[in-house]
VOGU-3710 file (C-alpha; in Angstrom, 3 decimals, decimal comma):
1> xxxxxxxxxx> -8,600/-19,119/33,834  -8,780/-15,428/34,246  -9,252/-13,009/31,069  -5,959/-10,801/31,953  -3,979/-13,920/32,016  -5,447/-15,827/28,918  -5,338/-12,041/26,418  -1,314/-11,189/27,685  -0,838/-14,735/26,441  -2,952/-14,128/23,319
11> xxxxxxxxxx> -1,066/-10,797/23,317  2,080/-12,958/23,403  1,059/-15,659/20,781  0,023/-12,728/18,095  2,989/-10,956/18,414  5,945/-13,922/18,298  4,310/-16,769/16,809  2,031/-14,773/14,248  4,328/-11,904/13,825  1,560/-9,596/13,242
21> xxxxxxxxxx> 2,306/-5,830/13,413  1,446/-3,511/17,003  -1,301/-2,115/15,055  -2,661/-5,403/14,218  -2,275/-7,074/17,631  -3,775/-3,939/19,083  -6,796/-4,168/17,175  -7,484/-7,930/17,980  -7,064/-6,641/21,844  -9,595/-3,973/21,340
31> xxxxxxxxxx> -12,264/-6,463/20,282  -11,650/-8,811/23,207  -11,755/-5,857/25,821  -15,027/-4,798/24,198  -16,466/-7,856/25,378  -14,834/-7,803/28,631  -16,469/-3,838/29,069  -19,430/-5,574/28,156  -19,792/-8,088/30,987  -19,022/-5,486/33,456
41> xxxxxxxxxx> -21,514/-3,241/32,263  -23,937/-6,064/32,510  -22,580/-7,371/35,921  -21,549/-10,695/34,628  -18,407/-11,909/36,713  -18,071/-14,870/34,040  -14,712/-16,496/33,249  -13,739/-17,102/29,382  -14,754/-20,931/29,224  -18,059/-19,573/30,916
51> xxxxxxxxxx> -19,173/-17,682/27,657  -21,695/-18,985/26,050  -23,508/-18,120/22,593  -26,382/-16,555/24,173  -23,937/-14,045/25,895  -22,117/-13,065/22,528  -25,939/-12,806/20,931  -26,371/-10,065/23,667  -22,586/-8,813/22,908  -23,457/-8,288/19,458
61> xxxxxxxxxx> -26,811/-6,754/19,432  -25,320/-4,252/22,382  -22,744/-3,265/20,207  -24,747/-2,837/17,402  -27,210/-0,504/20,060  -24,485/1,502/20,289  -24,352/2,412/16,472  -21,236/-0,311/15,375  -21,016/-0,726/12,084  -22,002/-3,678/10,518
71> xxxxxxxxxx> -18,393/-3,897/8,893  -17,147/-3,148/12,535  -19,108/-5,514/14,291  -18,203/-8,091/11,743  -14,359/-7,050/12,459  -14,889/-7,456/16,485  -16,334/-10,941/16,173  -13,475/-12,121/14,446  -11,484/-10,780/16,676  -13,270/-12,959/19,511
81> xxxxxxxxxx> -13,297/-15,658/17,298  -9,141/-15,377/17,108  -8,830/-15,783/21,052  -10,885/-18,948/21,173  -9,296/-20,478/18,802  -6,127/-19,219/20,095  -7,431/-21,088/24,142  -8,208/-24,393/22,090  -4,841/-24,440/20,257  -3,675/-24,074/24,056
91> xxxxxxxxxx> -5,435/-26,824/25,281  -7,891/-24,005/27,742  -10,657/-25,413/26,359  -12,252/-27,384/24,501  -15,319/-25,619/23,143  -15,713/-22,811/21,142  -19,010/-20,568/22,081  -18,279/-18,122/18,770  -18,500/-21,686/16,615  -22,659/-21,130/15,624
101> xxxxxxxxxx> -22,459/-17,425/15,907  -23,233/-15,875/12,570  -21,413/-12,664/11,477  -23,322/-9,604/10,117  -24,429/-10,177/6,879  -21,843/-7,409/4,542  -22,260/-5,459/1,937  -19,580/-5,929/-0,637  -18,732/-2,474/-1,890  -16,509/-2,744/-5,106
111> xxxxxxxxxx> -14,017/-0,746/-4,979  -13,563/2,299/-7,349  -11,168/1,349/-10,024  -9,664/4,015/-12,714  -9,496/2,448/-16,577  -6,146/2,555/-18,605  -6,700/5,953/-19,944  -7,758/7,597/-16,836  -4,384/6,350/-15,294  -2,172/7,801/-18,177
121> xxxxxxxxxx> -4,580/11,406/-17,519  -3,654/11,517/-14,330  0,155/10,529/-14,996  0,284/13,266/-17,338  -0,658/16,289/-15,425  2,330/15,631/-13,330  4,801/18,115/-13,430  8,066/16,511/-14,401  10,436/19,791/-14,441  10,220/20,415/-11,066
131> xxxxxxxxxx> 12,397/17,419/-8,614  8,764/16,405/-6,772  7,229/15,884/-10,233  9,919/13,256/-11,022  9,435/11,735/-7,701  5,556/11,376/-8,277  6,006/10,196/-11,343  8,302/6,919/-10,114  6,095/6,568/-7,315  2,867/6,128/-9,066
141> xxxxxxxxxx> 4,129/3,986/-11,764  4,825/1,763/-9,151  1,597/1,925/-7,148  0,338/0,977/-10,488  2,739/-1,437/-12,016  3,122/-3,513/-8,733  -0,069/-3,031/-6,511  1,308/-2,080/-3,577  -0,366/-0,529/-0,502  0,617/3,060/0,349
151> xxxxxxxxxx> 2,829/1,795/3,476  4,321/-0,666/1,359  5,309/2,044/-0,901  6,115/4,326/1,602  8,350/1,682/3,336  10,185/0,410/0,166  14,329/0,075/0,255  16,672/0,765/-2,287  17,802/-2,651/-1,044  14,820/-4,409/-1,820
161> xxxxxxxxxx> 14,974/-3,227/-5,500  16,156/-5,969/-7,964  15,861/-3,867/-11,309  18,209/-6,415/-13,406  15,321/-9,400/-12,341  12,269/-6,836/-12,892  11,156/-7,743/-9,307  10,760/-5,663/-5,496  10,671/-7,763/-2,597  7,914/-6,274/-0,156
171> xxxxxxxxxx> 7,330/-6,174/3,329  3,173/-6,477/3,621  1,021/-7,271/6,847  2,305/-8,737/9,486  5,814/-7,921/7,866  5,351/-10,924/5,340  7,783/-10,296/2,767  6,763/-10,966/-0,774  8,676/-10,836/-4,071  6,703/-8,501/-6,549
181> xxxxxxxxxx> 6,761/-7,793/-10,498  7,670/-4,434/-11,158  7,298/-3,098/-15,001  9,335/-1,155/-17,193  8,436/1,892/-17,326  8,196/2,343/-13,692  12,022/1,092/-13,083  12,714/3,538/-15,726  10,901/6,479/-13,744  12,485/5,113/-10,653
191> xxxxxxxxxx> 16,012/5,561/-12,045  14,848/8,955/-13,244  14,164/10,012/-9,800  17,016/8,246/-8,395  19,681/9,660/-10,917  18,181/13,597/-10,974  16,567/13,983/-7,618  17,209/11,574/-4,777  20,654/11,939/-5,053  20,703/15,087/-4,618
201> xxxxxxxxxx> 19,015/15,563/-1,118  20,290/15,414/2,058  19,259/12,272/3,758  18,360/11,880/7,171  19,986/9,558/9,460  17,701/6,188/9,561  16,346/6,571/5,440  19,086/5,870/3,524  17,684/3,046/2,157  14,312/4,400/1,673
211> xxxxxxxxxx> 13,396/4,695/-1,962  10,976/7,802/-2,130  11,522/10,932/0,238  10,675/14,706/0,451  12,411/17,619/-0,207  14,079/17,226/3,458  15,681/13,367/2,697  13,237/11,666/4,843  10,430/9,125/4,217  7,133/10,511/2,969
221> xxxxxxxxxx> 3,960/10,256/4,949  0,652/8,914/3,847  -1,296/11,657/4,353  1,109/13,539/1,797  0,749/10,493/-1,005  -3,219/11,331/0,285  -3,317/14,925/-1,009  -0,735/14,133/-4,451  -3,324/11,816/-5,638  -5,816/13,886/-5,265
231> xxxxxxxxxx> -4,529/16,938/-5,933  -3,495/15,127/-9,635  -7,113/13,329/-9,882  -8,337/17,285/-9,596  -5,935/18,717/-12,171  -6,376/15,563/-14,511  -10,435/16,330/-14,501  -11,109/12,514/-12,550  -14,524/13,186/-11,176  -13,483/9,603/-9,406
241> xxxxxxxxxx> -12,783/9,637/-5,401  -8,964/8,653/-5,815  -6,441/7,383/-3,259  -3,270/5,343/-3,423  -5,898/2,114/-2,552  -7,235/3,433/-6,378  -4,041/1,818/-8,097  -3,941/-1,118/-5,996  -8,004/-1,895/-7,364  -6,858/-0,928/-10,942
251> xxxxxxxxxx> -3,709/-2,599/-10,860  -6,031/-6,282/-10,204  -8,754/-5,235/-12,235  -6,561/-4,937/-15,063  -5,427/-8,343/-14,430  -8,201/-9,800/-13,843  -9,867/-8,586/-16,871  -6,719/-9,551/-18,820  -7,174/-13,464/-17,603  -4,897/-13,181/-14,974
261> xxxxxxxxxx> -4,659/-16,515/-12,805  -6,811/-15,617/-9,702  -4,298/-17,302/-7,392  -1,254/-15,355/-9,303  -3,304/-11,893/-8,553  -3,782/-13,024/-4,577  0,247/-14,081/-4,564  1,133/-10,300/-5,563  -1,521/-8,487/-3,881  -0,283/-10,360/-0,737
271> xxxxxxxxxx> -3,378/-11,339/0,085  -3,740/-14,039/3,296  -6,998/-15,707/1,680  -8,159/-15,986/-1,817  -11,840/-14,605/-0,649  -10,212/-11,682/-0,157  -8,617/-11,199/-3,892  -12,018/-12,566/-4,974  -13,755/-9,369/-5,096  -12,314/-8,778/-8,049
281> xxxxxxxxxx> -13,805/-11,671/-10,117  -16,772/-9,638/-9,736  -15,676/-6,600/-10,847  -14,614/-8,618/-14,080  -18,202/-10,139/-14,460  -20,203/-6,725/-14,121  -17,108/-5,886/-16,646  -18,077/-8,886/-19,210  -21,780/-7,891/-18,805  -21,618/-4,589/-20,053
291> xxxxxxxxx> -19,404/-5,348/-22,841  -22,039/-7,692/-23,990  -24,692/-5,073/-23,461  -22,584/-2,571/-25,557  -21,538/-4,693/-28,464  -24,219/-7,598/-28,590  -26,270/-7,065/-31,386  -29,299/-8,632/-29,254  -28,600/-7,784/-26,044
//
């Protein structure tokens, strides 16, 4: 068993039976091949089966030599950890030498939120007379109403709108396609943009579906939603680092603080594992605690 042979077939397995996207697959590559770089550098002519956990406690404290961050190392181990599991599912072996290996201890930073009014500041120093304005407006309604990441925004299709059912359907990680709430007043911005702007432009061949698009009919970039936020969070006074990530955080804060089911809040965030959406519970508990410390008469 040879490691170019066993990672094109991990390669393979990622890519048609997981349907993950290139960047993904590429990424759990990376971490493998760091290990590989590894045992040459060390001189170790070792097969995969012949890794043991002494050599990944060397792998790890090599990588972490080299200035890794803890949140990277932690990424590259489960990367590792992915191709052995992927050799056992195969039957290439039976053992797995990442099994009693213990990731990097994390830090879980919460991530900045914005409260109901500093959304509706920064929604109202948009400029809605000019045709960009309207645009920004529809586009962060939905950031908000629907907590979407910026590529899912980015990538949304006129197709996958279902305004009459108050619902987008949205292609997330790995291309998993969800079906998401969308509220009100951002369908109402939407057709705003849709009825006074976007149909107006001259699209470019391959985005006629897209939903959102610049001046030129083709599909915004996320560097540009970058610098809108920003530029908004600026004019709106938000001291706040803000990105498009900002709405998705406020958009399950709000939520969660407003008793949301935590499973409900994972199924719309498209979240793979409920750990993930968990972060959230404690931003609602530091939440609860200081409403008790600013309203409890004894607190």
């Amino acid at each position: 068993m040879t490691w170019n042979i066993t990672v094109k077939q991990f390669e393979q397995y990622l890519r048609l039976e997981k349907s993950l996207s290139g960047n993904s697959v590429e990424a759990y590559l990376r971490d493998v091949r760091k290990l590989t770089d590894f045992l040459e550098l060390k001189g170790l002519t070792i097969a995969p089966e012949q890794i043991t956990p002494t050599i990944l406690r060397d792998f790890l404290e090599w990588v972490n030599e080299l200035g890794m961050t803890v949140h990277s190392q932690a990424r590259t181990l489960s990367g590792i950890r992915a191709y052995y599991k992927f050799l056992i599912m195969e039957d290439m072996m039976t053992s797995d030498p990442t099994e009693t290996i213990e990731a990097p201890k994390l830090d879980r930073k919460l991530p900045d939120t914005l409260n109901f009014h500093e959304i509706e500041q920064l929604l109202a120093a948009i400029d809605l007379s000019t045709p960009e304005g309207t645009r920004n407006r529809a586009m962060l309604e939905t950031l908000y109403s629907s907590g979407l990441r910026v590529s899912e925004l980015l990538d949304l299709k006129l197709s996958n709108l279902y305004e009459d059912m108050g619902f987008l359907k949205v292609a997330g990680k790995g291309d998993k396609e969800r079906l998401v709430p969308i509220g009100r007043d951002a369908l109402k911005h939407i057709q705003l943009y849709r009825e006074g702007v976007r149909c107006h432009l001259k699209i470019k061949k391959g985005h006629e579906d897209i939903v959102f698009l610049n001046r030129r009919g083709a599909k915004l970039t996320r560097v540009m939603v970058f610098t809108i936020i920003k530029d908004l969070a600026a004019k709106a006074g938000i001291q706040k680092q803000v990105s498009p990530h900002t709405f998705r955080h406020s958009f399950a804060t709000h939520l969660i603080e407003g008793g949301a089911d935590l499973r409900a809040v994972q199924e719309m965030l498209g979240h793979e594992s409920i750990t993930t959406t968990e972060i959230y519970t404690h931003l609602d508990r530091d939440y609860l605690k200081q409403v008790i410390k600013d309203f409890h008469p004894r607190s």
